[in-house]
Residue, then its C-alpha position, 0 to 999 in steps of 0.5 A: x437305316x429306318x425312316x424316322x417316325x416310319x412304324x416297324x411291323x413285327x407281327x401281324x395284325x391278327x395277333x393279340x400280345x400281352x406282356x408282362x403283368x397283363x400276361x401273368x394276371x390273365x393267366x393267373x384268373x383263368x387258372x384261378x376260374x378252373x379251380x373255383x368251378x370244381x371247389x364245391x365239389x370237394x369233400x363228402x358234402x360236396x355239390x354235383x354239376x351238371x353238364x350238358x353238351x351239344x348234342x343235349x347229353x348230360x352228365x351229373x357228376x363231382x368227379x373233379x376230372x370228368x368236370x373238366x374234360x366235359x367243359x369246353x374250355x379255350x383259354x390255354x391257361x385254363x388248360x394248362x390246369x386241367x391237364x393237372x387232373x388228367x395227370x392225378x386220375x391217370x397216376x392216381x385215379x383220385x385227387x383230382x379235385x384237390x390237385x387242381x383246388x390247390x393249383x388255384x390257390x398257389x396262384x392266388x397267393x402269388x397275385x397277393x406277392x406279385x401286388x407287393x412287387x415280389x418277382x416272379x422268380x423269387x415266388x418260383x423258388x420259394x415254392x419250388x423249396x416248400x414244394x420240397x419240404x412238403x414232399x418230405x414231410x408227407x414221407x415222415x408222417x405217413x403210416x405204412x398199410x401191409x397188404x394182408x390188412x385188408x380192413x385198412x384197404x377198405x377204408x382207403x376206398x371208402x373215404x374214396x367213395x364218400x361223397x360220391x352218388x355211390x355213397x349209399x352202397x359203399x360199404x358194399x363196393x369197397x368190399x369188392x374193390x378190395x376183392x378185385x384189387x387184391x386178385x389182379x396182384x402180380x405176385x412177382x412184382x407186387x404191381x396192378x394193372x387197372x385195365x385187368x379189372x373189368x367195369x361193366x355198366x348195366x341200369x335197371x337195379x340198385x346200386x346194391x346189386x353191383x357184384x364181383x364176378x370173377x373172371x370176364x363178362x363179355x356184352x355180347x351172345x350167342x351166335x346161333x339159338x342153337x348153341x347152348x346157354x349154359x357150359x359146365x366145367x368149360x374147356x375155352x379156345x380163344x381164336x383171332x382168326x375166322x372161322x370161314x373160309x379166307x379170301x386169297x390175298x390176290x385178286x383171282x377169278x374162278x371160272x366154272x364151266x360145268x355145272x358139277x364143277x360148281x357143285x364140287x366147289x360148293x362143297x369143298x368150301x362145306x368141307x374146309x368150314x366143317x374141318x375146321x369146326x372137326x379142328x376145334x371140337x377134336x381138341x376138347x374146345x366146347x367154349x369158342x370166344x373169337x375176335x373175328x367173324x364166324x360163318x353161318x354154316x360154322x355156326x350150324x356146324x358148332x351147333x350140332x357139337x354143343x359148342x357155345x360160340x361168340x363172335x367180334x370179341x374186343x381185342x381187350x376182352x380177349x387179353x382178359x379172357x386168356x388172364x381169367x382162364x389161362x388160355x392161350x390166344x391162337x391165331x391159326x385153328x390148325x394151330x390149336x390144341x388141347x394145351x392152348x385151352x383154358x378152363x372155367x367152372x361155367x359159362x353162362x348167357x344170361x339177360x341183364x337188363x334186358x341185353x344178353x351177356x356171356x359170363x365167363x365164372x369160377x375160375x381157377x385162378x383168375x388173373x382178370x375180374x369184372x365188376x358188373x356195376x348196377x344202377x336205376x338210371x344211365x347217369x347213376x350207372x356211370x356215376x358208380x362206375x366212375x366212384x369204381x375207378x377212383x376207388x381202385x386207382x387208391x386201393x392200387x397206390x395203397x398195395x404199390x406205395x404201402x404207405x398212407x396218410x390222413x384225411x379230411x383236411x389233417x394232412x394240409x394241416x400239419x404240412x402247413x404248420x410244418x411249412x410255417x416252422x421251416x420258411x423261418x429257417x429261409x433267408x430271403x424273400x423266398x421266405x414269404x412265398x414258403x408261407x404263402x404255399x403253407x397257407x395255400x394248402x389251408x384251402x383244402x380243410x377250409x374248403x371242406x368246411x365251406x362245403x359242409x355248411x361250417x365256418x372255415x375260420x373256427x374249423x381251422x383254429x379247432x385244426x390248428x390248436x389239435x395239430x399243436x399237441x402231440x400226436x396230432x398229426x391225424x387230427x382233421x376234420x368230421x364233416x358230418x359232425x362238424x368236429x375235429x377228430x382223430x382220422x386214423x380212428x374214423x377210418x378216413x385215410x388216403x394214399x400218400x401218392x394221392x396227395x404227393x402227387x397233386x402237390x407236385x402236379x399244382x407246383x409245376x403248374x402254378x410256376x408254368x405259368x408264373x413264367x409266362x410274362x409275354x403271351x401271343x396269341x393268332x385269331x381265329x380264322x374266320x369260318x373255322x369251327x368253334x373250339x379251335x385252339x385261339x385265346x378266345x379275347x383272352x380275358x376269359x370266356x371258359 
């Protein structure tokens, strides 16, 4: 039995505990934090950040996700939220910002149910039901998008685009999304698969410049001058395997006593580097693409054939090449015939922005495209890059899901008025958070008319009042008007996996935390680097 007044020692005395309303209200202000520094980054008129690491690189951008990866972040709640908009660009590929924008907001309303001594289980249930709602209600008025109308796929990756630093060209870039997206189709499944659509950044020109090629470009050159720069009608072998001679897989030692002996050597090693060339070129090859390494002499020797060779090629860029041209990859050159080849109508070494790159062109059939994405700066080339990628994880949902909804704000819109209708139904204190989650999405239109110099109290009357007549679920709001008006009409439309997605993804993350009533957190070890994994002190350096 313990001495009276004697201290138990549990934990040890580097460790920090909050328990429970310090725990849940720390943890609800960093979430909260996150998602206040990506808000001025939603919508059209959206602000860009700046951000600038240790080594003194810079990134300018609003792409919600690539924000919050460049940020050195330590709290783990904060993490927790930064997580949603790692799981929305990688399901999605855009959304981020409104994924995480209404994930601070859940958490915000339920510090307000908290304040009225609402428990944290009955918040999770609450919102846990709307969540559920919302989900059905967004099936319900979504629109369906067939994949021949290539018009309505373009207006998805448009309003993806808008408000992007690639906003000037997006007419442009939507074209080609559409074009890239719609030629990597699995005709069997109906599926895309991204990594098939090559993004290739060059600066040194305006982002007008930006074109579709269709088939590989691969940023590597030639390996000899001699070679040819330009290949008609080109029979393409793709080889994973050297084109020199291998060293034996023991360790052996060869010893030469005689001078002709060497010689004889010499020359049978010139002998198996030139059958191998003799191999390649027998089978009608006049294009070599080859991850591995190619021997000086095999370089001379490809030469003499007029055969364009290139070494070191990425693994990735090989699956894409096999894709475009129908070729097989070989891993033996004893292997290799004239079956294994695929075609091209060109192949061509040109010089683009001063570096030489292979284009692999005119395909039969490509499986694979490059989209070669120009810009005037390094930070404009990758922001084009990044409007791209999101441009195509929509266009992909749209041809997959076939269904979309509105944007600008219309879609939270109804789902609020509709959530607003169904917590009447709820019996309980599950009834507050129901609205509390239908007033959360109100943050999004709201935020877009904050963003765009309006006052978000008379846009969401103007919204509310549209919504209330028939037909008016497709009412949200012109940012550039500063009026509510008929989306579908403008042309602002979204994926429905776009924002069923993000409502899921901030559901699950509020009420992870919202369960968390006792947090305990280890200091940092003395000497260890900085952005280690501790609680930093917990009450919020981000």
């Amino acid at each position: 039995m313990a001495m009276a007044g004697a201290p138990i020692v549990v934990l040890p005395q580097n460790v920090k505990r909050y328990v429970g309303r310090d725990a849940q209200r720390m943890n609800i202000l960093a979430g909260r934090i996150i998602a206040e520094t990506v808000r001025t980054t939603l919508g059209p008129k959206g602000m860009d950040k700046m951000l600038v690491d240790e080594l003194g690189d810079i990134v300018v951008t609003n792409d919600g996700v690539t924000i919050l990866k460049e940020m050195s972040v330590e709290h783990p709640a904060a993490k927790m939220l930064i997580e949603v908009a790692k799981t929305q660009e990688k399901e999605v590929g855009d959304g981020t910002t409104t994924a995480v924008v209404i994930a601070g907001e859940l958490l915000r309303k339920a510090e307000e149910l908290l304040d009225q001594n609402i428990h944290p289980s009955v918040i999770i249930n609450g919102y846990e039901m709307a969540r559920n709602k919302a989900i059905e209600e967004l099936k319900a008025i979504a629109k369906e998008v067939k994949p021949e109308d290539t018009e309505m796929l373009k207006k998805i990756a448009m309003t993806s685009i808008t408000g992007k630093g690639a906003e000037k060209a997006r007419g442009q870039l939507a074209e080609i999304v559409v074009e890239a997206v719609r030629a990597v189709v699995d005709e069997e499944t109906g599926k895309v698969d991204k990594d098939l659509i090559k993004v290739e950044k060059k600066e040194g020109a305006p982002i007008e410049e930006t074109t579709l090629i269709r088939g590989v470009v691969i940023d590597k050159e030639r390996v000899n001058p001699q070679m040819p720069k330009k290949v008609e009608n080109a029979k393409i072998a793709l080889l994973n395997c050297p084109i020199e001679v291998k060293e034996t897989e023991t360790d052996a030692e060869i010893r030469i006593t005689d001078p002709a002996k060497l010689m004889e050597f010499i020359e049978q090693e010139e002998k198996m580097i030139k059958d191998m060339v003799e191999k390649i070129a027998s089978t009608g090859a006049n294009v070599v693409f080859c991850q591995k390494g190619i021997d000086d002499l095999a370089q001379h020797y490809l030469a003499k054939k007029g055969i364009l060779a290139v070494r070191r090629v990425k693994k990735s860029d090989m699956e894409k090449l096999a894709k475009a041209t129908g070729a097989r990859i070989v891993t033996k050159i004893d292997d290799l015939t004239p079956e294994d080849l695929g075609e091209a109508g060109l192949v061509e070494e040109r010089k683009v922005a001063g570096d030489a790159m292979i284009f692999v062109e005119q395909c039969k059939h490509p499986k694979a495209v490059t989209i070669l994405a120009r810009g005037s700066t390094e930070h404009v080339v990758e922001e084009v890059a990044r409007a791209l990628d999101d441009a195509i994880g929509v266009v992909k949902c749209a041809l997959e899901e076939g269904k979309i909804v509105s944007g600008g704000g219309a879609t939270e819109i109804e789902l609020a008025k509709r959530l607003r209708k169904f917590s009447e139904t709820v019996a309980g204190r599950e009834q507050l958070a129901v609205k509390a989650f239908a007033e959360a999405l109100e943050v999004i239109p709201r935020t877009l008319a904050e963003n765009s110099g309006l006052d978000p109290i008379d846009m969401l009357v103007k919204l509310r009042a549209a919504h209330e007549k028939e037909g008016g679920d497709v009412y949200g709001l012109d940012v550039f008007e500063g009026e509510v008006v008929n989306m579908l009409e403008k042309g602002v439309v979204e994926p429905l996996k776009v924002k069923t997605q993000a409502i899921d993804s901030a559901t699950e993350a509020s009420v992870m935390l919202l369960r968390i009533d006792d947090v305990i957190a280890a200091e940092k070890v003395k000497g260890e680097e900085k952005g280690g994994g501790d609680m930093g002190d917990m009450g919020g350096e981000f």
